[in-house]
SETORMAR-344870 format. One record per residue: residue in three letters; x negated, y, z of N, C-alpha, C, O, CB in turn. Coordinates in pm, whole numbers, padded with zeros to 5 digits, always signed. Glycine has a CB too. Example, Ala and Ser with C-alpha at 12.3 -4.5 7.8 and 13.67 -1.06 7.14 Angstrom:
2
ALA-01319-00569+00780-01230-00450+00780-01320-00330+00780-01424-00332+00846-01131-00447+00905 SER-01285-00225+00708-01367-00106+00714-01290+00003+00787-01341+00114+00804-01408-00060+00572 
REM end
This chain:
65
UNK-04617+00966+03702-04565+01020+03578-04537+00907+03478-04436+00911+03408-04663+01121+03519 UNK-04630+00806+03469-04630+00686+03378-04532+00602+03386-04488+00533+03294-04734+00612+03392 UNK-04479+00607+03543-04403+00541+03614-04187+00591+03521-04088+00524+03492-04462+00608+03809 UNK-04227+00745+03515-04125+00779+03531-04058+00747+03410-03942+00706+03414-04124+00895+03573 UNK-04144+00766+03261-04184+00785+03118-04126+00601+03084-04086+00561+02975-04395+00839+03093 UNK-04136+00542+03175-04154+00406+03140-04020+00327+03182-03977+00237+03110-04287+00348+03214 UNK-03939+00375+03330-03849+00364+03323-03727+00467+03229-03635+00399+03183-03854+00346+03431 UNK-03722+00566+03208-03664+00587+03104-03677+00519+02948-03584+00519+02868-03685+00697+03108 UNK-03802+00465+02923-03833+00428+02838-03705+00291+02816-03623+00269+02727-03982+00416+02854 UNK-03745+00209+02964-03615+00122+02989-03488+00121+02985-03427+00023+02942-03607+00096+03069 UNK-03434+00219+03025-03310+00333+03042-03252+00374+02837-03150+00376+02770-03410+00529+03155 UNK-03362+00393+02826-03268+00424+02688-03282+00331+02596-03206+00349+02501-03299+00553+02612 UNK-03385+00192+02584-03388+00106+02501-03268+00007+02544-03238-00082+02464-03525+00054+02491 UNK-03169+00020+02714-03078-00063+02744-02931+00025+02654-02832-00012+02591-03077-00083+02928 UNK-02975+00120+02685-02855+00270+02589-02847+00191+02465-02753+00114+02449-02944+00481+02540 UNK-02919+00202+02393-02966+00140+02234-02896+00026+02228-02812+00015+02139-03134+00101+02203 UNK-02916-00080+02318-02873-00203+02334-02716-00229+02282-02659-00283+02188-02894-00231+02478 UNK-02678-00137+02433-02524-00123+02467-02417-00093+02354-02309-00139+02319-02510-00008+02566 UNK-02512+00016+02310-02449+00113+02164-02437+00012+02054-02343+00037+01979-02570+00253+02095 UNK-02473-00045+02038-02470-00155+01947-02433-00286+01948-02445-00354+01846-02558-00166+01917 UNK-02383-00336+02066-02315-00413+02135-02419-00559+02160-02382-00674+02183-02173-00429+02057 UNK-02527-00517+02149-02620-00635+02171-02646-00694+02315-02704-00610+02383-02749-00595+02121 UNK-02626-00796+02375-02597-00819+02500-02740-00827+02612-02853-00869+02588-02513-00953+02489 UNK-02690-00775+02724-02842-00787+02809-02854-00900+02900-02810-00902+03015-02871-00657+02908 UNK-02935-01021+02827-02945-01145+02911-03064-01080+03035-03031-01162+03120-03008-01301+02803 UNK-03113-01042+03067-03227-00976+03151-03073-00932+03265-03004-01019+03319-03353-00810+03049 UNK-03061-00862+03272-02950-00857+03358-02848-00928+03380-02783-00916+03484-02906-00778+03345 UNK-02827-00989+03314-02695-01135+03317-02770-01198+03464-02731-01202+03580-02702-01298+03127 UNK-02911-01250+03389-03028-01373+03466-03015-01300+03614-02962-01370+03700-03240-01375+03389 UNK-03066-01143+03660-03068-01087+03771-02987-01096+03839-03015-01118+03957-03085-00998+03771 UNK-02786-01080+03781-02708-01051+03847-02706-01189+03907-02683-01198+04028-02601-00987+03789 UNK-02734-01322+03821-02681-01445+03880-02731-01487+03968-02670-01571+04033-02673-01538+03818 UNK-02897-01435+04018-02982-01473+04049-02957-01400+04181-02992-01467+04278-03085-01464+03965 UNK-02911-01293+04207-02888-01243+04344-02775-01233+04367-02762-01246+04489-02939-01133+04378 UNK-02659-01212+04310-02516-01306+04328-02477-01405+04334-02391-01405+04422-02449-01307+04273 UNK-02490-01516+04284-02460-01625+04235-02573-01734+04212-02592-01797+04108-02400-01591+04130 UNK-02672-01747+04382-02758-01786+04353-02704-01994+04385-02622-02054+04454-02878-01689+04435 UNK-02808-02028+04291-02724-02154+04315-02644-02260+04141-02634-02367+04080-02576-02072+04429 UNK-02611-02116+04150-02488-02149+04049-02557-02160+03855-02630-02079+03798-02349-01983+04076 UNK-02493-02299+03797-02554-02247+03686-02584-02181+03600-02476-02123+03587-02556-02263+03655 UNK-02672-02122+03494-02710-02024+03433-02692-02049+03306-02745-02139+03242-02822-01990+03462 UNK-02606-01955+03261-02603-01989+03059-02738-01982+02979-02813-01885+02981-02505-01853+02961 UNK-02757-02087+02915-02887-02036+02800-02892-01867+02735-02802-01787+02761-02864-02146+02644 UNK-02972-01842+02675-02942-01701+02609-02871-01757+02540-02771-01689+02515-03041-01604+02541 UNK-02874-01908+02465-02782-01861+02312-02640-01876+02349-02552-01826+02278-02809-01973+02159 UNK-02607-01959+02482-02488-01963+02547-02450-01848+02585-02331-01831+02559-02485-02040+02644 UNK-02501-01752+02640-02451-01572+02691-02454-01567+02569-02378-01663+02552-02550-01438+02789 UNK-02491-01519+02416-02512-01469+02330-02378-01528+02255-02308-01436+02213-02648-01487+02291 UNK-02335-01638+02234-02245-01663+02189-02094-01598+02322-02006-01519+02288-02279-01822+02147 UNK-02101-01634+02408-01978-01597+02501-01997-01434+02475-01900-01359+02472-01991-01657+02689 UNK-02093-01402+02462-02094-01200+02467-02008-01146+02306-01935-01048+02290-02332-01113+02454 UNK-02058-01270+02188-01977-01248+02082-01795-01263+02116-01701-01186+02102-02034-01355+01973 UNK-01810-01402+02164-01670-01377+02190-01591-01315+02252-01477-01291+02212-01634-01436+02210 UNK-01649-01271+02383-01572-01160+02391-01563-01057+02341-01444-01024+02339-01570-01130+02462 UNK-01639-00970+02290-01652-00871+02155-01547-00889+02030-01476-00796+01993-01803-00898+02086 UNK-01545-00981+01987-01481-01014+01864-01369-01077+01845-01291-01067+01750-01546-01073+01802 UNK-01363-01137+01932-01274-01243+01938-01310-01383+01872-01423-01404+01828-01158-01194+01883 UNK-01191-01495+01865-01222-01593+01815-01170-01614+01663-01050-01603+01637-01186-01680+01903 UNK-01258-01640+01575-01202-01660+01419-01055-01706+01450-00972-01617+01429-01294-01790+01316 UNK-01003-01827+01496-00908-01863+01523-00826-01761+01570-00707-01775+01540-00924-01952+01587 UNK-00849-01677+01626-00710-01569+01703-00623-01531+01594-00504-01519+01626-00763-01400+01781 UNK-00652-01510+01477-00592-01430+01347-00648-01289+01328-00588-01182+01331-00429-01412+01359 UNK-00823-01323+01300-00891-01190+01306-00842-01204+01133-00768-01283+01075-01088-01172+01371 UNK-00928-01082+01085-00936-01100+00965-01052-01187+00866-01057-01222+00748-00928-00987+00942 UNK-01105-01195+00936-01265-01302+00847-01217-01406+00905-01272-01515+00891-01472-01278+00890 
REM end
């Protein structure tokens, strides 16, 4: 039961995440790690910045800020 309570618990704090566009390095690290084993790994603040840019774009594109 604790089991079940706990992965949902997981399940909707990744929901939360998503909804808000906050990026999931925990899964970035997994996917690379059994895909792409070998290969180098971005820092968080490196995913964290590339997750902005793709989100937002680049000041330079002709956003508005």
């Amino acid at each position: 039961m604790f089991d079940k309570l706990a992965q949902a618990g997981r399940y909707l704090g990744q929901s939360m995440r998503l909804m808000v566009g906050l990026p999931e390095y925990d899964t970035y690290v997994t996917h690379m790690e059994t895909t792409h084993p070998g290969q180098p790994m971005m820092s968080y603040e490196e995913f964290f910045r590339e997750r902005q840019e793709a989100r937002y774009g680049s000041a330079r594109s002709g956003g508005c800020c």
